[in-house]
KOLFI-335419 format. One record per residue: x, y, z of N, C-alpha, C in turn; residue in one letter. Coordinates in pm, whole numbers, plus 50000, padded with zeros to 5 digits. Layout:
N
n.X  n.Y  n.Z  ca.X  ca.Y  ca.Z  c.X  c.Y  c.Z  type
X  Y  Z  X  Y  Z  X  Y  Z  A $
...
END
This chain:
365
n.X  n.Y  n.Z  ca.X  ca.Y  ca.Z  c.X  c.Y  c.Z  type
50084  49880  50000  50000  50000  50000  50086  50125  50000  X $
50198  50156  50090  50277  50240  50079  50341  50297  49930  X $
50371  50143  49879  50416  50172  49770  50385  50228  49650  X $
50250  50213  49604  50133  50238  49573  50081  50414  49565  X $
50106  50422  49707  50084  50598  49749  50202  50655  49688  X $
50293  50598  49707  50433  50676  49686  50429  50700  49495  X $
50444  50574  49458  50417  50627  49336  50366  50698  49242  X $
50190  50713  49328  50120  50806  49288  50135  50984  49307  X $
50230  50978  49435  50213  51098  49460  50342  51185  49387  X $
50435  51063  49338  50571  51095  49309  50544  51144  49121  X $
50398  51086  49035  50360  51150  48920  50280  51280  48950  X $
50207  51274  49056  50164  51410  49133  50266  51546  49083  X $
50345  51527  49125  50454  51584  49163  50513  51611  49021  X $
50571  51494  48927  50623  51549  48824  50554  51649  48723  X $
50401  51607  48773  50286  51633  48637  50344  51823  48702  X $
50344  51842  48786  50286  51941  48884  50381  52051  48819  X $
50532  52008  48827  50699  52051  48787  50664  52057  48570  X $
50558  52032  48542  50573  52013  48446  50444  52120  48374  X $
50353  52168  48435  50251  52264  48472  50321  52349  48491  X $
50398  52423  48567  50472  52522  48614  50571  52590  48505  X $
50630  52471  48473  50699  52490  48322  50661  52535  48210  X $
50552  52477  48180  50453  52555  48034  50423  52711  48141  X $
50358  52733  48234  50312  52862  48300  50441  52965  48278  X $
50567  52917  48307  50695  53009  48279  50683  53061  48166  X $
50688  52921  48052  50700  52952  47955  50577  53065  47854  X $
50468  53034  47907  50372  53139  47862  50407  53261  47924  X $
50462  53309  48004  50476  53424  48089  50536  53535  47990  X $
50658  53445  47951  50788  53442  47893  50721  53524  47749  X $
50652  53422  47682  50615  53422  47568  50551  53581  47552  X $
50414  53616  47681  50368  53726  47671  50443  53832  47667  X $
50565  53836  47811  50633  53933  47782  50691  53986  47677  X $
50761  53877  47590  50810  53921  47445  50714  53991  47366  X $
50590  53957  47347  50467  54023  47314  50451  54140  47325  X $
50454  54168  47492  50414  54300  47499  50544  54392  47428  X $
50650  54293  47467  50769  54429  47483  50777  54453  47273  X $
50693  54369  47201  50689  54418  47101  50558  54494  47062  X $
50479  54420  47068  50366  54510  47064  50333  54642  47131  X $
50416  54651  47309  50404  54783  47355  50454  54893  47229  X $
50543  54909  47211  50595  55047  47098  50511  55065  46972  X $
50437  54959  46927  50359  54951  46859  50239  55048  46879  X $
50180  55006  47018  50061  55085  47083  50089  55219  47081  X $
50224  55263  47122  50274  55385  47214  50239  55428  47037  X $
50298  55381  46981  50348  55458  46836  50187  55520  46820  X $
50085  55388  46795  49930  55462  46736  49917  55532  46834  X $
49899  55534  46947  49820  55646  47063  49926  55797  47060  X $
50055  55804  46990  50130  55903  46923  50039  56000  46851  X $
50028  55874  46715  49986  55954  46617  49813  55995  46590  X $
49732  55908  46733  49612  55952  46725  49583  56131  46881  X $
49695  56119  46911  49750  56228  46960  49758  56357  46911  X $
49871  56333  46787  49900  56426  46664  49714  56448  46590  X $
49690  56357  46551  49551  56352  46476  49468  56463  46568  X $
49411  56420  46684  49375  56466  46790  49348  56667  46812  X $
49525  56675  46816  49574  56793  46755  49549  56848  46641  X $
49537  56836  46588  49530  56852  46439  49391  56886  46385  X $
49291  56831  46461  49143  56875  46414  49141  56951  46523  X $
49157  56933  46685  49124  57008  46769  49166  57137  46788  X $
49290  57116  46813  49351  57196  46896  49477  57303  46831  X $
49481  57337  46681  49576  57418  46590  49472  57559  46585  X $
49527  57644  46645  49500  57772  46664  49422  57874  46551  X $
49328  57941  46529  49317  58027  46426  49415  58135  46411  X $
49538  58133  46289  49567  58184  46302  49493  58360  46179  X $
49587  58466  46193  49558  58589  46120  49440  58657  46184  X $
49406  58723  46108  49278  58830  46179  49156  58737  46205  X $
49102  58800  46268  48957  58742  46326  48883  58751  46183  X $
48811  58631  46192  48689  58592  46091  48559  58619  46101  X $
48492  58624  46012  48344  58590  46063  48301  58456  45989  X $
48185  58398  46052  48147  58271  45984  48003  58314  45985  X $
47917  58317  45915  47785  58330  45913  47693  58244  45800  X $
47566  58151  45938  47518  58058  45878  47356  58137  45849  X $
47315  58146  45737  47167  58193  45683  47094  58108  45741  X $
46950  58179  45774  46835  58131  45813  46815  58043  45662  X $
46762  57914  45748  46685  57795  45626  46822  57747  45575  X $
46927  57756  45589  47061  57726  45522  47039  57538  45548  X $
47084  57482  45435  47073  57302  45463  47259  57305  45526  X $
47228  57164  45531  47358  57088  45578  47492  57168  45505  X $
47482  57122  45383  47554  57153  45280  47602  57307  45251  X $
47487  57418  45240  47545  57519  45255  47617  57618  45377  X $
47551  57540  45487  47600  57539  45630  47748  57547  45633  X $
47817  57403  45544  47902  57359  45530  48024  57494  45449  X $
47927  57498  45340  48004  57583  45221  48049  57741  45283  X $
47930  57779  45380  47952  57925  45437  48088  57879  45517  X $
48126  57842  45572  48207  57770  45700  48399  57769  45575  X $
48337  57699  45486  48459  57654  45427  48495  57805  45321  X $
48402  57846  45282  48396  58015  45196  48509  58099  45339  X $
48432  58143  45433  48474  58186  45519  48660  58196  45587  X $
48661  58043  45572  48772  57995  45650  48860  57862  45531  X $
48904  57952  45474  48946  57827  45352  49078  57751  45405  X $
49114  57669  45312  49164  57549  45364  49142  57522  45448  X $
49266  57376  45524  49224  57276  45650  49158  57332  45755  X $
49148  57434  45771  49118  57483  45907  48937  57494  45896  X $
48906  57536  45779  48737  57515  45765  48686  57380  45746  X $
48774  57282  45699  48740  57138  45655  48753  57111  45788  X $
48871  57139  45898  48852  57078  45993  48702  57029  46062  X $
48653  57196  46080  48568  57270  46178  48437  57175  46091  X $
48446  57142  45942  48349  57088  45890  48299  56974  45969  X $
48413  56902  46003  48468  56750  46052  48368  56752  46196  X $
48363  56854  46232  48408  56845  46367  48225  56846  46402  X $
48170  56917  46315  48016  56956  46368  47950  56859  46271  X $
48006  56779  46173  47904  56651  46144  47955  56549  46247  X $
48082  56526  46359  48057  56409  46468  47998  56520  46606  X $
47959  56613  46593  47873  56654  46702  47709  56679  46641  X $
47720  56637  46508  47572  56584  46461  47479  56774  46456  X $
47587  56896  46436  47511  56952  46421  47378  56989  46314  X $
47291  57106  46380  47179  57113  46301  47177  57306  46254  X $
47169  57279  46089  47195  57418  46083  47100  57508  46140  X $
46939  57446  46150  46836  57555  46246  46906  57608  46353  X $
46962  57503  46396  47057  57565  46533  47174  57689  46543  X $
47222  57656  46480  47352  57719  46410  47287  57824  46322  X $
47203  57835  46309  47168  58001  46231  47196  58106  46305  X $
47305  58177  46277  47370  58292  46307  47484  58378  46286  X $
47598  58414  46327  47708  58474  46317  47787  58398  46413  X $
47926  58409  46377  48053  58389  46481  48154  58447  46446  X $
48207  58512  46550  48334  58549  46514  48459  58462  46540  X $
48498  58395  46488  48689  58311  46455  48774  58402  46481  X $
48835  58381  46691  48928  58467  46694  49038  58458  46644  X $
49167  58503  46664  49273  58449  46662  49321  58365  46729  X $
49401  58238  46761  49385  58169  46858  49331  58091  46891  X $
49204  58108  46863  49066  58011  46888  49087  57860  46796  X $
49050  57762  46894  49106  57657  46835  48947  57553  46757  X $
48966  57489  46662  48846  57451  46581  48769  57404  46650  X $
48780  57315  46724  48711  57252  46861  48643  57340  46888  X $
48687  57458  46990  48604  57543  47057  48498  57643  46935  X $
48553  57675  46798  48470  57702  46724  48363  57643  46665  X $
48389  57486  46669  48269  57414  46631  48172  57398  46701  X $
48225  57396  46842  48148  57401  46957  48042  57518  46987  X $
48095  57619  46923  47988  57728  46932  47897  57710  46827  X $
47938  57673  46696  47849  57686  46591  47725  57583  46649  X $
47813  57494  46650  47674  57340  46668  47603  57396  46784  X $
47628  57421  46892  47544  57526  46995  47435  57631  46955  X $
47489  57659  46864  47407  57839  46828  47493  57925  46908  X $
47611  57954  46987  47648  58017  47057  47709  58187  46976  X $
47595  58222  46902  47658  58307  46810  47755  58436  46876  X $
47830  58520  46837  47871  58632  46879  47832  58771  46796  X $
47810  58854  46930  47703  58973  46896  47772  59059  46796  X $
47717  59114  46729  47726  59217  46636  47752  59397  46679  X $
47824  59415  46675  47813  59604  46690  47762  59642  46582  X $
47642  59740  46601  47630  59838  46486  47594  59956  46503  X $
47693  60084  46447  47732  60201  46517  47665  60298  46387  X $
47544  60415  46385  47539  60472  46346  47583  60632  46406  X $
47637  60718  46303  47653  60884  46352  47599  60904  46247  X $
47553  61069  46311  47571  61153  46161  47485  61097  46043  X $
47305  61051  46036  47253  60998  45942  47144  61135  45975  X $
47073  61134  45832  46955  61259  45844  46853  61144  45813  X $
46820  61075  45775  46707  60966  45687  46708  60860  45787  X $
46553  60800  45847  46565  60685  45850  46594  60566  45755  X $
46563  60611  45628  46653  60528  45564  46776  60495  45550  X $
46845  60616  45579  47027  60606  45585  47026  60553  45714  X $
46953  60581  45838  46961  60498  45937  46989  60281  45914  X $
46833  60267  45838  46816  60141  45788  46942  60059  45711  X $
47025  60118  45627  47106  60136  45540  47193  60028  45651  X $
47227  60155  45736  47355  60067  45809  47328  59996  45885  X $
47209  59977  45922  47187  59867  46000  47212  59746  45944  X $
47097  59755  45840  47078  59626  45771  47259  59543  45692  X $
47341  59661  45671  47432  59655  45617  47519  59536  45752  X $
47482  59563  45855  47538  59468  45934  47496  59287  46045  X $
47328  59314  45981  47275  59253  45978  47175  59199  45869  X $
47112  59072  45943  47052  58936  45850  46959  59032  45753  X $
46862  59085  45818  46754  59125  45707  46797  59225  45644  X $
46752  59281  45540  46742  59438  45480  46661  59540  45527  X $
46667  59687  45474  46657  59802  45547  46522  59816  45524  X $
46463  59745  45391  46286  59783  45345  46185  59659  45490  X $
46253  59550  45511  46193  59461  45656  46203  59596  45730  X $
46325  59635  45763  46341  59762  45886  46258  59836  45889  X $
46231  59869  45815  46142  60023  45800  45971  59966  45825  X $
45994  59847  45784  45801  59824  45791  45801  59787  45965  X $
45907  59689  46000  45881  59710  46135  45856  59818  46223  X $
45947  59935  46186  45962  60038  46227  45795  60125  46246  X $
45698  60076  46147  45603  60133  46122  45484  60059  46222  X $
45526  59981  46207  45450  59815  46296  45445  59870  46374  X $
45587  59873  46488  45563  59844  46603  45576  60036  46663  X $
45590  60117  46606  45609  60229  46626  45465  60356  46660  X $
45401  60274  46566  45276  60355  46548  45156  60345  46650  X $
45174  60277  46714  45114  60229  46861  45123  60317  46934  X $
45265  60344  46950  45365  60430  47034  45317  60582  46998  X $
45225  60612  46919  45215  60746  46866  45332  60826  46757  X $
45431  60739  46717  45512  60799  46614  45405  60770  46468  X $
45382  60842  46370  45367  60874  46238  45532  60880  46134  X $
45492  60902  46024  45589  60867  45925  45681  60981  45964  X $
45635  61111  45990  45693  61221  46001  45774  61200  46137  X $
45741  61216  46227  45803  61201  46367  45891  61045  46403  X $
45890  60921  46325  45982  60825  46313  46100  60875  46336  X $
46190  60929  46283  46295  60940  46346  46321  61038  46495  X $
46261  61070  46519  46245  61089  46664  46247  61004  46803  X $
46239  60858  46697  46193  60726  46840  46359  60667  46817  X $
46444  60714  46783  46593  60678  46748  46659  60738  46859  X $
46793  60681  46854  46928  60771  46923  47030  60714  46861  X $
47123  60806  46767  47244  60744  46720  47288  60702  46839  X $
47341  60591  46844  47499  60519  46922  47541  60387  46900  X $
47608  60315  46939  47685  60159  46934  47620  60076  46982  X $
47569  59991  46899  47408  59891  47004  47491  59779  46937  X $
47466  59624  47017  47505  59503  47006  47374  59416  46992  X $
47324  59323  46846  47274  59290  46835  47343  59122  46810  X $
47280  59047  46772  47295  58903  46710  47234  58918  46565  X $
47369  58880  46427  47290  58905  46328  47192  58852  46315  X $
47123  58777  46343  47019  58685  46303  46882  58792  46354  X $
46888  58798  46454  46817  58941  46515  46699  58940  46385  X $
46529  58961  46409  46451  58975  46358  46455  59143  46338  X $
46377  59208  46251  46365  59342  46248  46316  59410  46325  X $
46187  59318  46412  46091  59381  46533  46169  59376  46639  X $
46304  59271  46645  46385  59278  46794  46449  59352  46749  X $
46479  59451  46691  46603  59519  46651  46543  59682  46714  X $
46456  59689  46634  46348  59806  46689  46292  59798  46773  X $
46263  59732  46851  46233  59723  47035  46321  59745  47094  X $
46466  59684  47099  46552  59695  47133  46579  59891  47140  X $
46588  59904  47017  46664  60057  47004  46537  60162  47079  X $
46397  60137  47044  46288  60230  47113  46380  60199  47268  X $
46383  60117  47314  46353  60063  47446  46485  60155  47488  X $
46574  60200  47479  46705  60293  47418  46671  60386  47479  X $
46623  60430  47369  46562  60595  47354  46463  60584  47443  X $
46355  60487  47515  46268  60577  47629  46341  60554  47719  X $
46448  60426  47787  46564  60462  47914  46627  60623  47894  X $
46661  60679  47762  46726  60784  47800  46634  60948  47843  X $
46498  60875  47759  46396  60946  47844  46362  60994  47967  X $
46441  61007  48069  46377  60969  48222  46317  61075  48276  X $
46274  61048  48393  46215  61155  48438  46271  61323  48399  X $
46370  61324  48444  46487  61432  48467  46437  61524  48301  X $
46460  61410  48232  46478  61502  48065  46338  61517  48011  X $
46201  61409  48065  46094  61509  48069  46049  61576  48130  X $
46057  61607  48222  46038  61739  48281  46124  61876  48251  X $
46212  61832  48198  46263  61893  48108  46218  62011  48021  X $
46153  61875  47914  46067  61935  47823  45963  61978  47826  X $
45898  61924  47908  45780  61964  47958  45797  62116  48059  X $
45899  62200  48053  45931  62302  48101  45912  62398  47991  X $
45984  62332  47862  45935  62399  47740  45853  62397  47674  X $
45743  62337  47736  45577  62314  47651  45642  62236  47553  X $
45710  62142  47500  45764  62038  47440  45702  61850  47481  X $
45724  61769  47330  45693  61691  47399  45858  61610  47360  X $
45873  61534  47386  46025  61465  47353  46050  61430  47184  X $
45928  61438  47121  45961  61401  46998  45945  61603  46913  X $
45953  61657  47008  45954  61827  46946  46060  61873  46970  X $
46136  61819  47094  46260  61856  47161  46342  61845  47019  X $
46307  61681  47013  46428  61613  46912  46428  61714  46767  X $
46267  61725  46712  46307  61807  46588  46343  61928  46664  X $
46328  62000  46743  46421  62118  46737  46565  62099  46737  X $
46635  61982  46820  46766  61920  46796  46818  61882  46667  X $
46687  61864  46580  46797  61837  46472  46780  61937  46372  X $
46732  62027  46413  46775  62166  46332  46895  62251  46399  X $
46889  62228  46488  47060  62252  46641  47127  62225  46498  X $
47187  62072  46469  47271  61993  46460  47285  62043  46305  X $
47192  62051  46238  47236  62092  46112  47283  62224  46097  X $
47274  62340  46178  47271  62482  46175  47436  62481  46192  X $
47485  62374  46314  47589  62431  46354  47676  62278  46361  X $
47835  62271  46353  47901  62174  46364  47939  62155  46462  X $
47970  62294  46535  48036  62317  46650  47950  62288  46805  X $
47971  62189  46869  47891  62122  47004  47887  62211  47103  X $
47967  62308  47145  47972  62419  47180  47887  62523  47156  X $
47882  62514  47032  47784  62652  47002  47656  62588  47008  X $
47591  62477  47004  47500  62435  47012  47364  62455  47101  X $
47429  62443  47220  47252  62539  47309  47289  62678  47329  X $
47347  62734  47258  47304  62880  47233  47280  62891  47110  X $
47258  62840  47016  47153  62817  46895  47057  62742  46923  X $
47011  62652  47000  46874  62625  47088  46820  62697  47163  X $
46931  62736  47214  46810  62874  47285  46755  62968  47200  X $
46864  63024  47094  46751  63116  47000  46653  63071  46962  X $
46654  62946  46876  46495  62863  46832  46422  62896  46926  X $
46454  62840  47059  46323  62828  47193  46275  62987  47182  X $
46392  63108  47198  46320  63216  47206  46234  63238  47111  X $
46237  63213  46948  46132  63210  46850  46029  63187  46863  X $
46044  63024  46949  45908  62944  46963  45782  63026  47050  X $
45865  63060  47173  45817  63119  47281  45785  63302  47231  X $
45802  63352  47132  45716  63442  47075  45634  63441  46956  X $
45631  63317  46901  45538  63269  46791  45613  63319  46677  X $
45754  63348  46712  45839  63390  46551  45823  63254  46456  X $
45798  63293  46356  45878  63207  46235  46007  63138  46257  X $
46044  63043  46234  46148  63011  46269  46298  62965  46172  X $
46228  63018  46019  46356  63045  45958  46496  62962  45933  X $
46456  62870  45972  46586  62772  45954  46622  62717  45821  X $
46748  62794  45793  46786  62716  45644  46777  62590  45616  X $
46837  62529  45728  46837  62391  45695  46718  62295  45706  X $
46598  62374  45724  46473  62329  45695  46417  62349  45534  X $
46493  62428  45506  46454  62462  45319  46530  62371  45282  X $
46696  62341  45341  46742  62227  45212  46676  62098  45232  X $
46620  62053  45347  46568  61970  45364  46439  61905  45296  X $
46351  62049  45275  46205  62044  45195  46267  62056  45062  X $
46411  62120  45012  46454  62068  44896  46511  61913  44823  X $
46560  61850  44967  46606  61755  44936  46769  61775  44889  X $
46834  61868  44932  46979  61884  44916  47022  61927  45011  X $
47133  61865  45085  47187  61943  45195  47358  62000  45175  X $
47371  61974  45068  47488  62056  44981  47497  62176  44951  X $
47394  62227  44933  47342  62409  44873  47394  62461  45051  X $
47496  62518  44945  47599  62668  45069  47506  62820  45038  X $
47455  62816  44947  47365  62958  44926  47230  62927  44945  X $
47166  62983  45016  46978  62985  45003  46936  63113  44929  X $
46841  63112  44820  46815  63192  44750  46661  63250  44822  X $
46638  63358  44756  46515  63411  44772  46398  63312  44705  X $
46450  63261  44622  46372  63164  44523  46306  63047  44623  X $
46444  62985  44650  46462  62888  44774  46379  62857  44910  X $
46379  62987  44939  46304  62992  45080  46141  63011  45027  X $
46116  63030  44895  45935  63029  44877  45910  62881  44857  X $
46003  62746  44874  45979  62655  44862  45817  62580  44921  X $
45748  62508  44879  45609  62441  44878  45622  62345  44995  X $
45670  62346  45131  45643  62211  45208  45675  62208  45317  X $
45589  62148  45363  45562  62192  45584  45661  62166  45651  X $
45810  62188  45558  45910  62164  45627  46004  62291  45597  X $
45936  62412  45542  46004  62491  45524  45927  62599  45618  X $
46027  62651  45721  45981  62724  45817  45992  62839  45790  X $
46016  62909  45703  46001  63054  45589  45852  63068  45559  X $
45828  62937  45526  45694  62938  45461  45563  62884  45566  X $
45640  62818  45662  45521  62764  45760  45533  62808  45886  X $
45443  62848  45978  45468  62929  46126  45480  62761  46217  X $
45600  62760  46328  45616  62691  46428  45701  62553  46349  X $
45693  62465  46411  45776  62365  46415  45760  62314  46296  X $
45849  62187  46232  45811  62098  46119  45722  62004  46161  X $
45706  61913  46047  45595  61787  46098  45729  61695  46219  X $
45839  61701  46158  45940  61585  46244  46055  61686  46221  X $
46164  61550  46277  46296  61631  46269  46357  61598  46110  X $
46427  61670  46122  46483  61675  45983  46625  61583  45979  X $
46638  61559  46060  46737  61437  46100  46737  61358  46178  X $
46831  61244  46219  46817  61174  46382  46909  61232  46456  X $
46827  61354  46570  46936  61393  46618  46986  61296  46757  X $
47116  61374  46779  47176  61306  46902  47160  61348  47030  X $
47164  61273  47115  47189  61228  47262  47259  61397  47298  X $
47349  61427  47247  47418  61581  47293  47335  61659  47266  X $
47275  61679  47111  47218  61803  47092  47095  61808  47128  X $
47037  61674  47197  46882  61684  47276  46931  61735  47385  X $
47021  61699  47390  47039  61764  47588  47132  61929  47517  X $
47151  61961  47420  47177  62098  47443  47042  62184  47438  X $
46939  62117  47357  46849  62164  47405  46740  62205  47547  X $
46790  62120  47563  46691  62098  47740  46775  62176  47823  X $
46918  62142  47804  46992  62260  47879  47010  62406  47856  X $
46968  62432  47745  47009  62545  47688  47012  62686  47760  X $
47116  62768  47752  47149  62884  47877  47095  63001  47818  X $
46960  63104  47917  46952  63175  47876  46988  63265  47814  X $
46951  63374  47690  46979  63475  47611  46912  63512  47572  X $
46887  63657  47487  46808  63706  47426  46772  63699  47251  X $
46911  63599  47209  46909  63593  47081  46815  63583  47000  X $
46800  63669  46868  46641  63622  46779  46668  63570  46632  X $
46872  63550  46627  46870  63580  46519  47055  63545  46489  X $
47088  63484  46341  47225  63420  46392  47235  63401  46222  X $
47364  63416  46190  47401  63402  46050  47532  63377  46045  X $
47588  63289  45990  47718  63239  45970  47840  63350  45986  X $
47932  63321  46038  48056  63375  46020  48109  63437  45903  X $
48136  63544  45855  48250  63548  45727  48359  63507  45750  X $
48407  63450  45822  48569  63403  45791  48545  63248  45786  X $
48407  63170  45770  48353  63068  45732  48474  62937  45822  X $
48447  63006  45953  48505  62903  46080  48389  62793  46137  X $
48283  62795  46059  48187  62710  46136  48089  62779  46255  X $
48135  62926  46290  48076  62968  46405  48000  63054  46359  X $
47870  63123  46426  47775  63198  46381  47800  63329  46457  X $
47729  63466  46394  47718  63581  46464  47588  63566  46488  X $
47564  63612  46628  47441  63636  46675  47387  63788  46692  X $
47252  63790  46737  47165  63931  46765  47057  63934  46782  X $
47046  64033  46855  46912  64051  46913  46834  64102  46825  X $
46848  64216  46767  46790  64271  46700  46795  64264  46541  X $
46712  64314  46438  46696  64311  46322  46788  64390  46232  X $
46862  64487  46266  46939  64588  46171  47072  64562  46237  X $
47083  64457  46333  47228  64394  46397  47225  64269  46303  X $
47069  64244  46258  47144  64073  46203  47171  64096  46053  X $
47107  64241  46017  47124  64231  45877  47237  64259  45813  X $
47354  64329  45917  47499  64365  45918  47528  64268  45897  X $
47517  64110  45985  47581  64030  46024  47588  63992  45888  X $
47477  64015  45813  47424  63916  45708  47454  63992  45541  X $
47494  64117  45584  47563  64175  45450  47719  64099  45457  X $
47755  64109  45603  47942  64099  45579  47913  63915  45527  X $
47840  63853  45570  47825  63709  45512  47849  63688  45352  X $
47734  63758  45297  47661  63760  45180  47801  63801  45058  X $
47892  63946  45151  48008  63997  45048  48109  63881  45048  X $
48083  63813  45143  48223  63734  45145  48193  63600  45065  X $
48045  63541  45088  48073  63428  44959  48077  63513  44811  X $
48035  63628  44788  48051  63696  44671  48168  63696  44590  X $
48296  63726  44746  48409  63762  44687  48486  63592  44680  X $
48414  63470  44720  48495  63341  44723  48384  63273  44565  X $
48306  63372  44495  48235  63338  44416  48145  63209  44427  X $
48099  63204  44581  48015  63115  44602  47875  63070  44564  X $
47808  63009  44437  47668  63073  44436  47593  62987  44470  X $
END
């Protein structure tokens, strides 16, 4: 029986020494494996690294871009604005990048600006978002709501003829008419989103102009038997009379003194206006018998509106304007931009001979 056990336990044993052996040897085997296949791995996870880089993370370089995707735009032209915009790899990237984030151009209808720097990743990321970036659009110095419209539209989605009907839409509620429209304005630097509808564009800007309304500036006007849209056309006869910001509410105050004795109020630049030229350096006798309720020669008190969009300064040179007795003001002869003033009638007509000889003698007609 012993013997028996012994034997058995003694193949036990070899089988056992012989198990252990193949286990080395597989060990063995893997290691060689890895230690070839590791550099292998390292190498692809390298170059899906580089790859990686390469769609993500390579900088925009040169000036800032814009990318802008049209309302209703499909896949494809989505695509084409993107690659127009941003040519070569760097737009194909960004292409890449928002068909595996599955964008949708409804979404993406808007503007972006491509800084410098900005890496495709983070630009695709905005597009496929909608994360558009806002728009500045800065008007000065326009007489027309249409020249207003002009630049708007010039920087945004719709055109200036949408502008203007909104303008009428949502304006006329408000008590503005065709005439007094530019009165519900204030030139300055407003930030929109191009995509921006025409009715948010014009809510936006009213909403403007009645914050700068406040109490303070109607009561104001309401000091001058004014209502804020009378202030403004008297401001923008200010603004056309004179260049100089300075001289400005003391040429509002003369108007006001006019108003406040039922004078006529004589403003040239209400004739070029009912002419439709604001180029004419001479007003003729001819001139001032002009046909239209915007010529204050010919019509007693205010116009129907202003004759421009005036500004934020020259409304408040009006409201501020420092007493005087002035009734009466005619350009400089040494044609500095500044006016001579007077009280009286045989003081302004001096003023207004030495005027008259001097474009004579620069053969001005």
């Amino acid at each position: 029986m012993f013997l028996i056990f012994f034997n058995k336990s003694g193949r036990l044993h070899s089988m056992a020494k012989k198990k252990s052996k193949k286990k080395n040897a597989e060990k063995t085997s893997l290691t060689r494996r890895l230690l070839i296949i590791g550099p292998i791995i390292l190498l692809l996870l390298a170059v899906m690294a580089i790859a990686v880089r390469t769609y993500l993370l390579i900088p925009h370089e040169g000036d800032a871009a814009w990318v802008r995707i049209p309302g209703g735009a499909s896949e494809a032209s989505m695509c084409d604005s993107i690659r127009l915009r941003l040519p070569g790899s760097e737009g194909q990237r960004i292409v890449a990048l928002l068909a595996l984030l599955g964008a949708n151009p409804a979404v993406s209808h808007g503007a972006y600006r491509i800084e410098p720097g900005q890496t495709a990743w983070t630009s695709a990321r905005k597009i496929a978002r909608g994360l558009q970036s806002p728009v500045r659009v800065t008007w000065n110095n326009v007489r027309t709501l249409e020249s207003m419209a002009d630049a708007i539209s010039k920087k945004l989605e719709f055109d200036s003829r949408n502008f203007l009907l909104a303008c009428e839409k949502e304006l006329e509620p408000e008590g503005f008419g065709p005439a007094s429209l530019p009165a519900a304005f204030l030139p300055d630097s407003y930030e929109f989103y191009w995509s921006a509808s025409p009715t948010e564009v014009v809510r936006k800007l009213y909403a403007y102009r009645t914050r700068f309304w406040n109490r303070q500036r109607l009561d104001k006007a309401e000091a001058l038997n004014l209502t804020p849209a009378e202030v403004a056309t008297v401001a923008s006869i200010v603004e056309e009379e004179t260049s100089k910001a300075d001289e400005r509410p003391v040429v509002a105050r003369l108007y006001l003194n006019r108003i406040e004795k039922n004078m006529p109020l004589q403003a040239d630049p209400t004739v070029k206006f009912a002419i439709g030229d604001f180029s004419i350096r001479r007003i003729t006798h001819e001139m001032l018998r002009t046909q239209s309720p915007y010529n204050t020669y010919v019509n007693p008190g205010l116009p129907p509106g202003p004759i421009r969009i005036a500004s934020k300064e020259s409304i408040d040179a009006v409201l501020d304007a420092p007493q005087h007795n002035y009734l009466y003001m005619c350009a400089k002869e040494d044609f500095s931009g500044y006016h001579n003033f007077a009280v009286d009638y045989p003081t302004h007509m001096a003023n207004a001979r030495r005027y008259q000889n001097e474009l004579n003698r620069r053969n001005i007609k």
